[in-house]
C-alpha positions in Angstrom: 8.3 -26.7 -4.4 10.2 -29.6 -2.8 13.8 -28.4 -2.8 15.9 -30.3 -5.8 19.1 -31.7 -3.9 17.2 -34.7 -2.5 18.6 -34.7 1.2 16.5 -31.5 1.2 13.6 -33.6 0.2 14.2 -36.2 2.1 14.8 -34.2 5.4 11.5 -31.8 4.6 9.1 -35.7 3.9 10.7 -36.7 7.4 9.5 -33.7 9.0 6.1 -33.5 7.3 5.2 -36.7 8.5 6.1 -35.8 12.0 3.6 -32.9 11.8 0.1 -32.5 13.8 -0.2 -29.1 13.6 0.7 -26.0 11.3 0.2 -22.4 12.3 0.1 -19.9 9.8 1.1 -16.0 9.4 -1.8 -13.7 7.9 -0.2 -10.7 6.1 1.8 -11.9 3.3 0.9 -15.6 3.7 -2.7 -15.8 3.8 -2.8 -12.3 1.9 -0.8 -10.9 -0.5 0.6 -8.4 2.7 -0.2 -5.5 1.4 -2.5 -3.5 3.8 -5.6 -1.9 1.8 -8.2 0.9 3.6 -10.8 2.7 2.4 -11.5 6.0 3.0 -13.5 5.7 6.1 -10.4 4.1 7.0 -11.8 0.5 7.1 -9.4 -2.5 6.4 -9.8 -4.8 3.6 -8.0 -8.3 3.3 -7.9 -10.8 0.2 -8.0 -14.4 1.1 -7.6 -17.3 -1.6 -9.9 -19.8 -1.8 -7.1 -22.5 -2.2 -5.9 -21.8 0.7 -9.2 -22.4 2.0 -9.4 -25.9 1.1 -6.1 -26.2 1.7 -6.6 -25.9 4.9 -9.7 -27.8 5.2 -7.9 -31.1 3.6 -5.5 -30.7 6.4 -8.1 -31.2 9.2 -9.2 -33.9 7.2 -6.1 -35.5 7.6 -5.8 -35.0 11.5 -3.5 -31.8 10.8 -5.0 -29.3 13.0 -4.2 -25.4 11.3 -4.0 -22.6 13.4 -3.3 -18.7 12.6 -0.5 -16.5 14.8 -0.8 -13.0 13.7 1.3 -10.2 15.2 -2.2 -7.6 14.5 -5.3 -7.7 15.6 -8.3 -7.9 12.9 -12.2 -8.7 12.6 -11.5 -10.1 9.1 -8.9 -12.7 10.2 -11.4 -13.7 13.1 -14.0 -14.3 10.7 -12.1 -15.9 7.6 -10.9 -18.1 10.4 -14.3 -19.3 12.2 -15.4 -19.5 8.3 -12.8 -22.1 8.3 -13.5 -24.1 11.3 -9.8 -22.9 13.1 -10.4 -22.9 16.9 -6.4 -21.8 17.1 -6.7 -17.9 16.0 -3.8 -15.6 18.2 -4.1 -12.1 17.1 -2.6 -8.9 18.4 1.0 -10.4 19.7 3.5 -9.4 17.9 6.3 -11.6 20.0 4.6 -14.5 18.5 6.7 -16.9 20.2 5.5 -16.1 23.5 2.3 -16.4 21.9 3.1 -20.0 20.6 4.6 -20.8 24.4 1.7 -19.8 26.3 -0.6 -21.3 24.2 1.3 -24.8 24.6 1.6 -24.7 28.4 -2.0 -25.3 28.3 -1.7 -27.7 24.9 1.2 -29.5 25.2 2.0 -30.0 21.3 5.5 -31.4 20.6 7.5 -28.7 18.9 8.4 -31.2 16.8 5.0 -31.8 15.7 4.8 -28.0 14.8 5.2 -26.7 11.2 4.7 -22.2 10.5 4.4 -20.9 7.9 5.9 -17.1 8.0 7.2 -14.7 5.6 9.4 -12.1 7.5 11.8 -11.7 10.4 9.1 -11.5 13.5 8.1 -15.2 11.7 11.4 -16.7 12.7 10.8 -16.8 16.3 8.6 -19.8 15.8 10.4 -20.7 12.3 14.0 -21.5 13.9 12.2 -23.5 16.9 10.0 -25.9 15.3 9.8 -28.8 13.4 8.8 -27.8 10.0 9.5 -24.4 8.5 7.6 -23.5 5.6 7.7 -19.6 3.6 6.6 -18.5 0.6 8.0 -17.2 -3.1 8.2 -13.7 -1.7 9.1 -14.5 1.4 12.5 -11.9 3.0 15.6 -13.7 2.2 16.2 -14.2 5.8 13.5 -16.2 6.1 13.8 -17.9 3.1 17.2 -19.2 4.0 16.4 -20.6 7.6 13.4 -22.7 5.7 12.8 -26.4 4.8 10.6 -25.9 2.0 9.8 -22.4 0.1 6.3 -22.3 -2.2 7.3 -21.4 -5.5 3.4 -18.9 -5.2 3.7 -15.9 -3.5 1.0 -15.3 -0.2 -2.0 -14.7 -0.5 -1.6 -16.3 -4.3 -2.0 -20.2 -3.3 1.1 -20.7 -1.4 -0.9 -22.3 1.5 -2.2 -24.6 -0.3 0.9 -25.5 -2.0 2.4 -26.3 1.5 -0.9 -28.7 2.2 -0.5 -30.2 -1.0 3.1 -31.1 0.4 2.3 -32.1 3.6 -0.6 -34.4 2.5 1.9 -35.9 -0.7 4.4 -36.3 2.4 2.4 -38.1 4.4 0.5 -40.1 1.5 -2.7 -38.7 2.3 -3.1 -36.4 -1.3 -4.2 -38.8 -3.8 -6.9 -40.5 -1.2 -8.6 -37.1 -0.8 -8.0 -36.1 -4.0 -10.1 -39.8 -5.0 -13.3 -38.2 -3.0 -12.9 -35.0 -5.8 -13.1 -37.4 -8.9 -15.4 -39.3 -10.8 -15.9 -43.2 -10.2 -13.7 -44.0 -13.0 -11.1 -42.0 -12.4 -10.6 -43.3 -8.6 -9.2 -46.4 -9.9 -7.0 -45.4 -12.9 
């Protein structure tokens, strides 16, 4: 959802354009954040398959994605390698000393930064980079120091609403949306 007063919208297309790189909060952005174990006590996690190609149109369109996650699970390792995202920090819950290490050795503008988060440990990277993005269920804290808010909640599609913006920001939607549709259609 691209916020209605159009400085908003202008202000969150400026910064989408700027951006090279979004990182992305598991529980309650990639997943609906509610934690789920069986009785053995093993964790299960829900991803969406939007997201998913979300997330692969990004990298298609030189946006590199990347996860930060505050804990530390198998399943987020492998949704990620299913994805292709080299950038996967688990188990740090200060996640901006997470973000800061990582960029003393990859020297990405913060700028050039957009995160995705849905809760207070989020805005440690949220108030510091370029482009903050939360979802519909997002803490009112959060949703307040944001530039653009999904109207999904996570784990229900709101990644791949915020790639859908970023790619209609930069102007990159419709030409891999073209590659999804028929011959006649690309032209219409």
């Amino acid at each position: 959802m691209i916020h209605p007063d159009p400085q908003k919208t202008r202000d969150f297309e400026q910064r989408a354009r700027a951006v090279s790189l979004l990182l992305l909060d598991v529980d309650g952005v990639l997943t609906d954040g509610n934690l789920y174990f069986t009785e053995t006590g093993d964790e299960l996690k829900a991803f969406c398959t939007l997201d998913g190609l979300g997330i692969k149109l990004l990298r298609r369109s030189d946006i590199e994605v990347g996860i930060i996650s505050g804990r530390n699970t198998e399943l987020v390792a492998r949704r990620a390698r299913s994805l292709g995202l080299d950038l996967v920090i688990q188990g740090r819950e200060d996640k901006w000393a997470a973000l800061s290490e990582w960029r003393e050795r990859n020297p990405v503008p913060l700028e050039q930064i957009a995160f995705m988060g849905d809760d207070w440990p989020d805005l440690t990277i949220m108030t510091r980079v370029g482009l903050a993005l939360t979802v519909a269920n997002a803490h009112p804290a959060v949703v307040e120091r944001s530039h653009w808010q999904s109207e999904l909640r996570g784990g229900q599609g709101a990644v791949r609403a915020a790639c859908d913006a970023l790619l209609k920001a930069r102007g990159d939607y419709e030409r891999l949306l073209a590659d999804y549709l028929a011959p006649d259609e690309r032209t219409a």
